[in-house]
C-alpha positions as a printed Julia matrix, in Angstrom:
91×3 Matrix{Float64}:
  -3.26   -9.07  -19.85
  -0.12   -8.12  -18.11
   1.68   -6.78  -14.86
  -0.06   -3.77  -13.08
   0.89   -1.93   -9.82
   0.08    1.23   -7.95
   2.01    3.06   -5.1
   0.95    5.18   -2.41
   3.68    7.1    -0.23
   3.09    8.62    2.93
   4.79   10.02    5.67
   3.34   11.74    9.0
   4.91   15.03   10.36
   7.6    15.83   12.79
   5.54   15.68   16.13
   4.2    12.9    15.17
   7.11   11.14   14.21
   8.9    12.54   17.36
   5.82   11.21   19.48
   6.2     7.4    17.76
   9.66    7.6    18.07
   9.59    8.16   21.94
   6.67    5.59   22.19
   8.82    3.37   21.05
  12.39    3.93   23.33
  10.4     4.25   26.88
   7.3     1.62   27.21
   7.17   -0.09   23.53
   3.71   -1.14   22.27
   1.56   -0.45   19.1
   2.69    2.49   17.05
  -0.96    3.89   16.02
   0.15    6.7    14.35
   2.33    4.33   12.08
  -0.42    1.46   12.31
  -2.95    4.31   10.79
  -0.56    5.97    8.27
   0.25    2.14    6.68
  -3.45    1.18    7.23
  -4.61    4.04    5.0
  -1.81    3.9     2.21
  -2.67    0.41    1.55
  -6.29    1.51    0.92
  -5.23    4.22   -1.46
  -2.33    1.87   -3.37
  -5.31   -1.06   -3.32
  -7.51    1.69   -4.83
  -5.42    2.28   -7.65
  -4.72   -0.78   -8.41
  -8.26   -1.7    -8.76
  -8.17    1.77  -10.97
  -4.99    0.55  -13.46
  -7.02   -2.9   -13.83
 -10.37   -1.08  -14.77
  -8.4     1.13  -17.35
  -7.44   -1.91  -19.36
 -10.6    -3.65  -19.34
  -8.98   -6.56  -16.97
 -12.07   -8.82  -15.04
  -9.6   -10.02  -11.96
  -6.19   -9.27  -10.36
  -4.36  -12.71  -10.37
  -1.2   -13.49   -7.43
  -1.87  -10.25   -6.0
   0.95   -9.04   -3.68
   2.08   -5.78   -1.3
   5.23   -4.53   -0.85
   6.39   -1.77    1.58
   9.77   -0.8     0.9
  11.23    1.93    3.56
  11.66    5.43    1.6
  13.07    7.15    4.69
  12.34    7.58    9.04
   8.94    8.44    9.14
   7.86    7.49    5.65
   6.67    4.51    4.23
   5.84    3.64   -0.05
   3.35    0.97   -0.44
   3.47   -0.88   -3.46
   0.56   -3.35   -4.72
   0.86   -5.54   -7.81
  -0.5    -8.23   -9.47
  -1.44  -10.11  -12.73
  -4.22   -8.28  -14.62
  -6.72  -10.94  -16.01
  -9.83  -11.0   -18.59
 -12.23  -14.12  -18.27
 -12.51  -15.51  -21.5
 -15.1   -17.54  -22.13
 -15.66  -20.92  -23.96
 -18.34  -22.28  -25.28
């Protein structure tokens, strides 16, 4: 049936950004606020990808793939795409 995708773009605010940021120069370690904001857009860009196939009548998302392109410091764009497929059936 063709190529779909969906995007999500998020970014968290300034404190929390500053607060990562820190995190990250003195003792290193997991980044929740980062882990949580990714986390959640790929939900939301899965989501509507699932959405775009239902709109076309598609059965199954074939070689389905993420991408997460940086948009800027504290901001991340979460891209999901695949093949949009309809069983066809022979008899």
């Amino acid at each position: 049936m063709g190529i779909i995708y969906a995007t999500s773009c998020f970014s968290k605010s300034l404190p929390h950004d500053l607060f990562a940021n820190l995190k990250n120069w003195s003792v290193g370690g997991n980044l929740n606020t980062y882990s949580n904001m990714m986390s959640e857009g790929m939900s939301i860009a899965i989501d509507r990808l699932k959405e775009e196939a239902e709109k076309i009548g598609a059965d199954a998302i074939y070689g389905f793939r993420v991408a997460t392109p940086s948009v800027s410091a504290g901001a991340a764009e979460i891209i999901a795409y695949g093949t949009a497929v309809k069983y066809v059936r022979e008899d």
